[in-house]
C-alpha positions, 0 to 999 in steps of 0.5 A: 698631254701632260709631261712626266719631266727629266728637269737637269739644273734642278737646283738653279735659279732657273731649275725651281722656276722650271718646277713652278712653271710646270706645277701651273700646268698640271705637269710633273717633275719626276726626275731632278739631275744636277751636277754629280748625277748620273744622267743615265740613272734618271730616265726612268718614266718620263716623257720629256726632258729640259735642260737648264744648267751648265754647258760641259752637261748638255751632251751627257743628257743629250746622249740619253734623251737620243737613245731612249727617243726622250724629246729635249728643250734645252735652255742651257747657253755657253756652249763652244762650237766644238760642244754644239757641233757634237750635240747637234750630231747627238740630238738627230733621232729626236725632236729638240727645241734650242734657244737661248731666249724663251720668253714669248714676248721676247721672240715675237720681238725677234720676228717683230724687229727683223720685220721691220728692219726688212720693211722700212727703208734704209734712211731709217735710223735704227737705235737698240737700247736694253736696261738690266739690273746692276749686277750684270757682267756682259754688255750688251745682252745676249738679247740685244746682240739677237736684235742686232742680227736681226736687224742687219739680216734685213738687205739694206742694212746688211752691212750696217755697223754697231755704235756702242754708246757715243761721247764727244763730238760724234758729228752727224749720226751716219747711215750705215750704223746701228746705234747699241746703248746698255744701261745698268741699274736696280734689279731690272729684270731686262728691258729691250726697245727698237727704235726705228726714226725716219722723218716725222715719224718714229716707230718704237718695238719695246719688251719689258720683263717683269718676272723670270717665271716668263722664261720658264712658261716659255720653256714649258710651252715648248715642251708642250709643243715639242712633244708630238713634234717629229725629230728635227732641231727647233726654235721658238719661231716653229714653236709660235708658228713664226716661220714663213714658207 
């Protein structure tokens, strides 16, 4: 089914990778909203709506896409816990993919990481290192710290603590840590690589990114998802057909 498009965050970074992603696919932008719109005014035609800007907009278009039963995406991240809790309770009568990560290659790694950190015994040690550009402010990524709970959902290393970095006379690595390193350099899109060593062998999970554009393919694959999905809150594992049981 091709999508007519309420976009919201049209006019950032990720709002014109949005457009082009969804121009591959045959899919129309009919309404652009950015800060100052009325939300309300926009829902004329269309059939989906994607929302990638700021945190205090997600409700306003949540609101509208629940009363007109408009399926939303939302990739828009920094929402308080009092923002998501009203939004969760707002989205109820429509399907809705929420993620903070579309990348496909990346949520394979997700479900890849967690999956071996629940096979692979407990005198594995597991090490996370991420490269991104130089111009980043937070360390570690939001990715990483994803891999990082994924990786202690596994029983075994539940109560395994993260090691960021290490300098000086460490002594011998423990087994109950989980080693976290961020490099920053260039214009790195963002690198991610699990590495799980035992003795005599090590097994390495690595995800480059070499385009923004694989978020915003990301999106739209879960649109076209979405939209002959019932209501209910998603993810990108029941996008990818991840989910077990």
């Amino acid at each position: 089914m091709k999508l007519n498009i309420l976009l919201q965050g049209a006019l950032g970074r990720m709002g014109k990778a949005i457009k082009s992603a969804a121009a591959e696919r045959g899919h129309r932008i009919v309404s652009e909203v950015d800060l100052g719109d009325r939300v309300a005014d926009h829902f004329s035609g269309i059939n989906m709506a994607i929302d990638f800007s700021h945190h205090a907009a997600t409700r306003e278009l949540a609101h509208c896409s629940a009363e007109r039963g408009v399926p939303l995406v939302i990739g828009t991240t920094g929402h308080s816990e009092e923002e998501k809790k009203e939004i969760l309770e707002l989205i109820e009568p429509v399907p809705v993919v929420w993620t903070g990560n579309y990348s496909l290659g990346v949520n394979l790694l997700f479900h890849l990481t967690e999956q071996a950190s629940q096979i692979l015994p407990n005198d594995y040690d597991v090490e996370l290192v991420e490269i991104h550009h130089r111009f980043k402010w937070d360390a570690p990524s939001g990715t990483a710290e994803e891999l990082l709970r994924r990786i202690r959902a596994a029983s075994q290393r539940s109560n395994h603590v993260p090691v960021h970095g290490r300098k000086g006379i460490t002594g011998a690595r423990t087994q109950g840590e989980i080693g976290v390193h961020a490099l920053r350099g260039g214009d790195v899109v963002g690198d991610h690589t699990v590495v799980f060593s035992g003795q005599g062998e090590r097994v390495e999970l690595v995800h480059r990114a070499a385009d923004r554009m694989i978020f915003a393919r990301g999106a739209i694959h879960a649109a076209e998802w979405l939209i002959d999905q019932a209501a209910g809150l998603y993810d990108m594992h029941d996008v990818l057909g991840l989910k077990q049981g």
